[in-house]
N, CA, C and O atoms as a MOPAC input file, in Angstrom:
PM7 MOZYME 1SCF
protein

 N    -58.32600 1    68.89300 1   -90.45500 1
 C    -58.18800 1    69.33800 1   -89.08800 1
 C    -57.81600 1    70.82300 1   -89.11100 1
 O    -57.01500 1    71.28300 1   -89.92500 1
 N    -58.60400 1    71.73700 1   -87.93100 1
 C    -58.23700 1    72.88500 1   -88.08700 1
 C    -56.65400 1    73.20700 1   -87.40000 1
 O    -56.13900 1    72.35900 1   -86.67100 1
 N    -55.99100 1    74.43200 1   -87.69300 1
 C    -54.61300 1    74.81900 1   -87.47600 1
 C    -54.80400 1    74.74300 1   -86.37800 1
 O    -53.75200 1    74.22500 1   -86.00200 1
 N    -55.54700 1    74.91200 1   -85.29700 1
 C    -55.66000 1    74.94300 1   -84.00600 1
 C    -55.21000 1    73.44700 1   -83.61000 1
 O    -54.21500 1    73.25700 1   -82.91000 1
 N    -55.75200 1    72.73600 1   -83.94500 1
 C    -55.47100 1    71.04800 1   -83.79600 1
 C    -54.42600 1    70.36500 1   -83.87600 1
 O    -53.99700 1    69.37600 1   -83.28200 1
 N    -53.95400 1    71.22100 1   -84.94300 1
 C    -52.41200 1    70.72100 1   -85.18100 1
 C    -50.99000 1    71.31300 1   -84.17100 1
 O    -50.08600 1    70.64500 1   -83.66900 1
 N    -51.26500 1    73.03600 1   -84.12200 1
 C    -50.74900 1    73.08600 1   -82.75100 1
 C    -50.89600 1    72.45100 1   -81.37900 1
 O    -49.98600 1    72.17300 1   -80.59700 1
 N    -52.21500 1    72.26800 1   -81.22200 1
 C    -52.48500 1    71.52700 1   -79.79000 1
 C    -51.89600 1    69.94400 1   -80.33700 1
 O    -52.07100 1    69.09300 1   -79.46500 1
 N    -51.46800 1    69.59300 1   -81.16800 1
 C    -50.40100 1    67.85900 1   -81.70400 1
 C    -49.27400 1    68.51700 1   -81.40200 1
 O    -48.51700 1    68.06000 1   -80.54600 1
 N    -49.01700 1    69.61000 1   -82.02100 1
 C    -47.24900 1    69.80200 1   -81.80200 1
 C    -46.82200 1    70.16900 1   -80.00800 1
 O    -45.74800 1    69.85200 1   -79.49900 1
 N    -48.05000 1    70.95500 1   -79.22200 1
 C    -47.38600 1    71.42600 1   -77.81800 1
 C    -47.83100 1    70.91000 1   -77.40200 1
 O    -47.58500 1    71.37000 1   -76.28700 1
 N    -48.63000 1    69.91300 1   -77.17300 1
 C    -49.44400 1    68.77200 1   -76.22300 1
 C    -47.86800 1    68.20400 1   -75.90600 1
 O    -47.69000 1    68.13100 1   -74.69000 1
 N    -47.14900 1    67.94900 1   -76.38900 1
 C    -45.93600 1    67.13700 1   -75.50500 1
 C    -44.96800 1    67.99500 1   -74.55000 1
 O    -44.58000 1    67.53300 1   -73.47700 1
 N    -44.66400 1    69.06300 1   -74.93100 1
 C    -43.97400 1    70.25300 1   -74.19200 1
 C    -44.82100 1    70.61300 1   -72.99700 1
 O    -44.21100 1    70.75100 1   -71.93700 1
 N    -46.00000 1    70.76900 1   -72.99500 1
 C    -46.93800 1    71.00000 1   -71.92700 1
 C    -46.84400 1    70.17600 1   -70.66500 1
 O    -46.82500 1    70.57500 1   -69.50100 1
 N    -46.76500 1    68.40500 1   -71.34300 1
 C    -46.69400 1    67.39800 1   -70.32900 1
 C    -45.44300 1    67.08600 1   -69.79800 1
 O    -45.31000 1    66.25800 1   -68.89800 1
 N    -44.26900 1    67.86700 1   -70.43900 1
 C    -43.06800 1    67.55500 1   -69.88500 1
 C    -42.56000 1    69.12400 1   -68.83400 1
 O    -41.72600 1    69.04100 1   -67.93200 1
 N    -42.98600 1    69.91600 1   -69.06300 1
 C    -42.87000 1    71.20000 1   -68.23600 1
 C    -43.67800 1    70.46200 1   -66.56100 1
 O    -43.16200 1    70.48900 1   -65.44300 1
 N    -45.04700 1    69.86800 1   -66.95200 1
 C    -45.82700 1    69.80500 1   -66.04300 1
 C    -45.54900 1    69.36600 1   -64.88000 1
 O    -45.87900 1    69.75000 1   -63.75800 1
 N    -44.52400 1    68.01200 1   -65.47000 1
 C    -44.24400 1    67.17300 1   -64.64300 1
 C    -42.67200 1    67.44400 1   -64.46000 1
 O    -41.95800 1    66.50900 1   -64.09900 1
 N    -42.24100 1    68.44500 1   -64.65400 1
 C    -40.96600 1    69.43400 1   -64.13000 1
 C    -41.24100 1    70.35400 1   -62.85400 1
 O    -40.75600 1    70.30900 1   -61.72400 1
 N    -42.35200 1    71.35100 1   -63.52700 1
 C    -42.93200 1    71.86300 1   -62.00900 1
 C    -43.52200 1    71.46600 1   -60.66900 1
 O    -43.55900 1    71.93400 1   -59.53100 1
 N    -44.14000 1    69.98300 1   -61.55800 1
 C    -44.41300 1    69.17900 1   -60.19600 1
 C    -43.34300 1    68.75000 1   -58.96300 1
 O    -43.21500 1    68.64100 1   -57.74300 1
 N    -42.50100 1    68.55500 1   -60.62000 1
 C    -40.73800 1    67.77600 1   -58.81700 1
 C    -40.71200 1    69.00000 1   -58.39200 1
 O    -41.31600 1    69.09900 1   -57.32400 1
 N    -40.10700 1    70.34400 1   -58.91000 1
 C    -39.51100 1    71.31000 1   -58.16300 1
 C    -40.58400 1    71.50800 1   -57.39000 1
 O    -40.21800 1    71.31200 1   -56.23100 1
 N    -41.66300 1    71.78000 1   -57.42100 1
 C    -42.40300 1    72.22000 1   -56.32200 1
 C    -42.43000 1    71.16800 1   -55.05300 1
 O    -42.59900 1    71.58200 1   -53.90600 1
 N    -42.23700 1    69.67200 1   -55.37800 1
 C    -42.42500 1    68.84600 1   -54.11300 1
 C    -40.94600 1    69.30200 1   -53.42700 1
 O    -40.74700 1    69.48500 1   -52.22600 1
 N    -39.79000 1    69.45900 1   -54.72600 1
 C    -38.64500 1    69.70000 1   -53.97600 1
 C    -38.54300 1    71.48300 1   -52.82700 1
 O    -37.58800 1    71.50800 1   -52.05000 1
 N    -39.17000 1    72.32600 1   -52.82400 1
 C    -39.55500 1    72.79300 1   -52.74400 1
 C    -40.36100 1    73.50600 1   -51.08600 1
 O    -40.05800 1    74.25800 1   -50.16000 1
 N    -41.36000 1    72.77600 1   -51.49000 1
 C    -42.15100 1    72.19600 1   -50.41400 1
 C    -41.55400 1    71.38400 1   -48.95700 1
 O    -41.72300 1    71.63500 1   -47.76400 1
 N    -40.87700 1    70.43400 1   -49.59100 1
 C    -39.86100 1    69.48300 1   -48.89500 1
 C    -38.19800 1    69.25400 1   -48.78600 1
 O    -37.51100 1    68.24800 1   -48.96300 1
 N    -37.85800 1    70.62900 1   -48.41800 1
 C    -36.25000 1    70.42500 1   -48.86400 1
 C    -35.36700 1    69.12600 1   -48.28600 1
 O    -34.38100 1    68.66500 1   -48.86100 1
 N    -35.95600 1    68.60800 1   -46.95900 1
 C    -35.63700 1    67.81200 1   -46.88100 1
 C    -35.01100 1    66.60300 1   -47.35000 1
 O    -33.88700 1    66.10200 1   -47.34300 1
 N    -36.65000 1    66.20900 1   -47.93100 1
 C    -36.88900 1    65.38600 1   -49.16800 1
 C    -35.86100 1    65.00000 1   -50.10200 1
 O    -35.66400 1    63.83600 1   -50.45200 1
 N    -35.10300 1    66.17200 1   -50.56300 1
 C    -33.90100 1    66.22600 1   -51.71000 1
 C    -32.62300 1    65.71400 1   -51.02000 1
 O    -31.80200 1    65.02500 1   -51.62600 1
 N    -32.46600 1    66.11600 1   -49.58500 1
 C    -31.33300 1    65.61900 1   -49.03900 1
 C    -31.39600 1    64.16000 1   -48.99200 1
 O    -30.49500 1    63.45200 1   -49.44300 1
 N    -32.33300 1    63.76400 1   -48.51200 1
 C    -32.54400 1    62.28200 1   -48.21000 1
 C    -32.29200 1    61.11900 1   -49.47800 1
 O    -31.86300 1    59.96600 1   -49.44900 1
 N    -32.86400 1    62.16900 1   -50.79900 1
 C    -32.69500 1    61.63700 1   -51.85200 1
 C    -31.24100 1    61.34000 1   -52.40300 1
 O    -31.02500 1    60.23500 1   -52.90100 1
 N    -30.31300 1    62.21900 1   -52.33500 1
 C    -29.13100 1    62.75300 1   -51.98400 1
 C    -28.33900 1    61.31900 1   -51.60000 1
 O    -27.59200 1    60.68900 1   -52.34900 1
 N    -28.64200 1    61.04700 1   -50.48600 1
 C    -28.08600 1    60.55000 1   -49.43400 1
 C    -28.27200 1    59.06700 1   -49.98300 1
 O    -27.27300 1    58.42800 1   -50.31400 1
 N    -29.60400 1    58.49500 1   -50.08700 1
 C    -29.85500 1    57.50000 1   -50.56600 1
 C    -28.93400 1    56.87900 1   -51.50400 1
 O    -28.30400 1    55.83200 1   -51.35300 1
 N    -28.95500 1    58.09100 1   -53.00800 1
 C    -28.18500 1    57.72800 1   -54.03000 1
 C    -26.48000 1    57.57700 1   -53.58000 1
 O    -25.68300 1    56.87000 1   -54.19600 1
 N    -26.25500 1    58.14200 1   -52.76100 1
 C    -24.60300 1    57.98700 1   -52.59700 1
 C    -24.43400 1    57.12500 1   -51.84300 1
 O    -23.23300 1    56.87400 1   -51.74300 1
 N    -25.34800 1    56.22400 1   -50.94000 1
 C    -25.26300 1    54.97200 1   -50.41700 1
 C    -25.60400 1    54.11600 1   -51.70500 1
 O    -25.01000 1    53.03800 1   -51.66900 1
 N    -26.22600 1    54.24900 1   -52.59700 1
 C    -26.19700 1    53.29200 1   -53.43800 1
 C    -24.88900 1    53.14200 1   -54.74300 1
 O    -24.59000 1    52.13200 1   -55.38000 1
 N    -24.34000 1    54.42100 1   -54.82500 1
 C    -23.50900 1    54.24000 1   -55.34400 1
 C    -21.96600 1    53.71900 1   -54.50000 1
 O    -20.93700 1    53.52300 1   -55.14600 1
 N    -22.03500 1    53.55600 1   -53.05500 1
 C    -20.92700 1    53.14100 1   -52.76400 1
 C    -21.15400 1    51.86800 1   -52.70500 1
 O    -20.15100 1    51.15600 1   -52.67400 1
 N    -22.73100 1    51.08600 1   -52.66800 1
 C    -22.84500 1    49.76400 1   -52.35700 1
 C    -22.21500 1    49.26200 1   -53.80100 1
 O    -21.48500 1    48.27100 1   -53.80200 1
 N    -22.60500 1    50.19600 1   -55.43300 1
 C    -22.28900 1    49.34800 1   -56.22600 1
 C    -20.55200 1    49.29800 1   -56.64500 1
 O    -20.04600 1    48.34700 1   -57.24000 1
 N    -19.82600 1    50.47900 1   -56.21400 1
 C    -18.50200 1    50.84400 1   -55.96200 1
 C    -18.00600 1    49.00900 1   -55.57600 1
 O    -17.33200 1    48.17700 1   -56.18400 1
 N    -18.71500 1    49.00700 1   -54.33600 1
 C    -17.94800 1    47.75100 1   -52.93500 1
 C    -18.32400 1    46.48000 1   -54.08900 1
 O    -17.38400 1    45.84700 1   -54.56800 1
 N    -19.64500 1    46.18100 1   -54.46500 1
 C    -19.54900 1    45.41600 1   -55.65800 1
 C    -18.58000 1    44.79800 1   -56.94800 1
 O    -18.29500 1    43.71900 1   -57.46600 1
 N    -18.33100 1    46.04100 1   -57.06600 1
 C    -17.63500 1    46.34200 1   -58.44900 1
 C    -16.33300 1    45.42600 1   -57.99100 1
 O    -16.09500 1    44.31500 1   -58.46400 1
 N    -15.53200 1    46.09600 1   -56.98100 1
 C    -14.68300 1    45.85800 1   -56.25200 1
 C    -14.57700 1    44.52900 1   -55.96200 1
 O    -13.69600 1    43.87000 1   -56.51600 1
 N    -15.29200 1    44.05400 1   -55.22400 1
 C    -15.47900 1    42.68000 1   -55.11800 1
 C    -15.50900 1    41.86000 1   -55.96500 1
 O    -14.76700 1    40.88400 1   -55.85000 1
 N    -16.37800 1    41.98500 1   -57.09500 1
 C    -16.88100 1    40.95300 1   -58.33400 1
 C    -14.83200 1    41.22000 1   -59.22600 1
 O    -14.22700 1    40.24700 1   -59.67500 1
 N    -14.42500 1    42.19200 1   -59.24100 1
 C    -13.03700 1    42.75400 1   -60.12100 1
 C    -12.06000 1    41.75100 1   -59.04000 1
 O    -11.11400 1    41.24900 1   -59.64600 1
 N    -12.11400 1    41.45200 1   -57.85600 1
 C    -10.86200 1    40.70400 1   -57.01200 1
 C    -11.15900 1    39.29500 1   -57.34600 1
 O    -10.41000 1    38.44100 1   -57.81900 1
 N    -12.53200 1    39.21600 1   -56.96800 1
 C    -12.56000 1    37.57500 1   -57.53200 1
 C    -12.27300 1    37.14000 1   -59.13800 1
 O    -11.37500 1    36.32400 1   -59.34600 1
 N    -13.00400 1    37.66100 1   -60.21700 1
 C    -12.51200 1    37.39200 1   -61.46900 1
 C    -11.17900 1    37.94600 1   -61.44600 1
 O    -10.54700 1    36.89000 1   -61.46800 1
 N    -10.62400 1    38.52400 1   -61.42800 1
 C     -9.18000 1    39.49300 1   -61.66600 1
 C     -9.25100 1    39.89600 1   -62.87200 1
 O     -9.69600 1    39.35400 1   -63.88400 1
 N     -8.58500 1    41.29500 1   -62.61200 1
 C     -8.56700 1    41.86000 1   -64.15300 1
 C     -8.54200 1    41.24600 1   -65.53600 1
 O     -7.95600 1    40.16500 1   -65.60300 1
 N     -9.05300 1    41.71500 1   -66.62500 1
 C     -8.53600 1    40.88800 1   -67.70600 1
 C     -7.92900 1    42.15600 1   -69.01600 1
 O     -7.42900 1    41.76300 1   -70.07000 1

């Protein structure tokens, strides 16, 4: 295989991970919104698993 080939093996993975880096920032970007909502989502999901936690820890009780 020519040296060319073997570079395009070694940065073929760096390429596809940049790619799909510029892709979020640009939707984020595009849509600032978007990020808040995302935002928002995750900290409702982390208080649902908080209230969980909480719950499942009163009924078993500590150990």
């Amino acid at each position: 295989m020519p040296i060319g080939g073997f570079f395009v093996l070694w940065y073929w993975p760096f390429t596809k991970r940049f790619k799909n880096a510029w892709q979020a920032r640009r939707l984020f970007h595009k849509k600032p919104s978007l990020l808040g909502s995302l935002l928002a989502e995750r900290q409702a999901i982390f208080g649902q698993l908080d209230t969980a936690k909480k719950e499942y820890l009163s009924v078993t009780g500590p150990k």
